[in-house]
N, C-alpha and C positions, 0 to 999 in steps of 0.2 A: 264353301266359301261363296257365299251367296248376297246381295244385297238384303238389309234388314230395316226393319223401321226404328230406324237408331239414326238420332243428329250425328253430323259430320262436323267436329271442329276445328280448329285451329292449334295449332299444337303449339303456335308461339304469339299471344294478343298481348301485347308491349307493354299494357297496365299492368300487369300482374306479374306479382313476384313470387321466387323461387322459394317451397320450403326445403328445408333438411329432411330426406328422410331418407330411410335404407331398402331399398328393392331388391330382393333376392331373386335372380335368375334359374329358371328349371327346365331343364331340357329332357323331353320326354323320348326316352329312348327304347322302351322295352317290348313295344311289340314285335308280333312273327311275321310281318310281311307278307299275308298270304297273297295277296292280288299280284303280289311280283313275280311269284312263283318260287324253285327252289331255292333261289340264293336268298340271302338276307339284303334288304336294298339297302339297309344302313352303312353295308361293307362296299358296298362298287363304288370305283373308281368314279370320281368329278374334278375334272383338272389333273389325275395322278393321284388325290387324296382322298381314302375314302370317305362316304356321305357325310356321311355324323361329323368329321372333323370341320368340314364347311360349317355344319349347324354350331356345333358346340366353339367354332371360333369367334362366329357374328357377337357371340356375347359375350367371349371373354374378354373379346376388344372394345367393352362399352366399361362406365364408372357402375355397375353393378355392384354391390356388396358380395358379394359371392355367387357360384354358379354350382348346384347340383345337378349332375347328370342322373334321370333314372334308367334302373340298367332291367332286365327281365330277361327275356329270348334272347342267347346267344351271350349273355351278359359278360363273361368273360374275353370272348373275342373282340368286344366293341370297348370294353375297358383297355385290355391290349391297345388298340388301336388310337386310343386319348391320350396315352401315356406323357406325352409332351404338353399336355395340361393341365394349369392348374384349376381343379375342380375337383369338388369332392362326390359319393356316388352314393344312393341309395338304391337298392334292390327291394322289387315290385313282385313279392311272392305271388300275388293273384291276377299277373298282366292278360293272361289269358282270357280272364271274363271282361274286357272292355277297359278304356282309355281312361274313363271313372278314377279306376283303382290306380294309376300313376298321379293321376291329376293330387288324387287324396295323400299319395307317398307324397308330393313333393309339396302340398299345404303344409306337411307334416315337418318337412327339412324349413321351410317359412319361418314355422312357429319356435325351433329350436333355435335361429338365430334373434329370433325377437324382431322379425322384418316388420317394416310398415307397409309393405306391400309383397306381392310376389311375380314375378311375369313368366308365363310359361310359352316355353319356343317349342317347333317341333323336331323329333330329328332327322325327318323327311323333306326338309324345307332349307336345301345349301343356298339359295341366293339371295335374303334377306342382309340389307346391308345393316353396318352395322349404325351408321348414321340413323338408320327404321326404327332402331332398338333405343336411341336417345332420345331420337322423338316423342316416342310417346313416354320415357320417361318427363321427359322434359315438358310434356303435358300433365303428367300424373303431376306432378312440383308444382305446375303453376293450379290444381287448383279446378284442372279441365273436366274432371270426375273421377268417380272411383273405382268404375270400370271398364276399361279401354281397349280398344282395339286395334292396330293397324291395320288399315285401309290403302285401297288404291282406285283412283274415281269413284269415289263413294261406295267402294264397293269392301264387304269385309272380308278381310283374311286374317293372318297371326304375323308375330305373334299378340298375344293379349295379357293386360295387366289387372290386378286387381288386391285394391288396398286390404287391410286387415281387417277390415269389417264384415267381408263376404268367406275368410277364412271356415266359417262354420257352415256354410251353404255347401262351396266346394267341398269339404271335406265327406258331407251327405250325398255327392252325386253320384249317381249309378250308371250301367251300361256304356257304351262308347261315343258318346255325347261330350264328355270333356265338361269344359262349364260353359257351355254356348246359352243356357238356361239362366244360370246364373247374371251373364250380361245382359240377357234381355230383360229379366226382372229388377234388374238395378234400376233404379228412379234417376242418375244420370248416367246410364251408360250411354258411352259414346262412341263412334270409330274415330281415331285420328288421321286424315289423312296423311299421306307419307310423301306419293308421287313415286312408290317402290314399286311396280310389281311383282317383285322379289316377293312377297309377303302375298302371294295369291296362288306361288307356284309350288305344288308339293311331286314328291316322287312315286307313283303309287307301283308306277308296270315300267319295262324296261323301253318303251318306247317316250319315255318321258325326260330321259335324261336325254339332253342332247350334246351332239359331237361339237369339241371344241379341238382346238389345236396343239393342246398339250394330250388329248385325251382322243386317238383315233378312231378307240375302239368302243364308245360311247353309244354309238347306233345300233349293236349288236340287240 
């Protein structure tokens, strides 16, 4: 999450009106966690809930057209764990070789509901509100570009959107890069700022989560 040579815009410039279109949400859930160590960081507790149900809530509480979850390492205990939502799952046979291959599973889930766009969330990333997530829908509608970023002080993080046009780029990506490539060669990518920095803060080691009041044992 690094500052990029990408305009910063406006996610809501008053002349411009909304199109119709349908955004499918993708929550990347299938890698192994190694830098956390032996747990799965997608399972520990944040607020009492584990990770992934923060990530996978920010977006079921936005006007998404649908959200797939993609599932890999551990896939069954983190399905387990979704159970109280609605979202459907694709399983990422090759999560192991890099983020690429999730990216590509869920351009895949895109193109099956006919999305005009896709947004992919992480599921290491519980404090993205879900207001971050209409933003930059709500930039993609009016028109702000076709591939988008949420930002915070100009700075880029996730999650990031991208219409149906860049479908066949992502789909090509390799290694654990994601489509960070993909946004920079878009002729208008942009970051939206948000004013989140939810959207900057991911889970990698267990000193990363921090203690809240519901959640004591957060500092372990």
């Amino acid at each position: 999450m690094t500052r990029e040579d990408l305009p910063v815009v406006d996610p809501y410039p008053v002349a411009d009106l909304e199109r119709e279109v349908a955004v499918h949400g993708v929550v990347l859930a299938a890698g192994t966690s190694d830098r956390y160590g032996s747990a799965n960081k997608l399972l520990e507790s944040i607020d009492g809930d584990p990770l992934i149900c923060r990530a996978v809530e920010t977006l079921v509480d936005t006007p998404l057209e649908a959200v797939t979850v993609v599932l890999g390492h551990d896939a069954d205990r983190i399905r387990s764990a979704l159970r109280a939502y609605d979202v459907d799952y694709r399983y990422n046979e090759s999560y192991e070789c890099g983020q690429s291959t999730s990216v590509r599973t869920g351009v895949a889930a895109a193109r099956d509901r006919d999305a005009d766009a896709v947004l992919f969330a992480l599921g290491d990333m519980p404090a993205v509100s879900p207001t971050t997530v209409e933003l930059l829908v709500g930039a993609y509608r009016r028109g702000r570009g076709s591939a988008l970023t949420a930002g915070y002080d100009g700075t880029r993080g996730n999650p990031v959107l991208f219409d149906a046009q860049h479908f066949d780029a992502l789909g090509s990506v390799s290694g654990d890069i994601g489509g960070r490539d993909v946004l920079r060669d878009a002729s208008d990518g942009a970051i939206v700022e948000t004013g989140d920095p939810g959207v900057l803060r991911d889970i990698d080691r267990p000193g990363d989560r921090k203690p809240t009041e519901n959640d004591p044992d957060t500092s372990a």
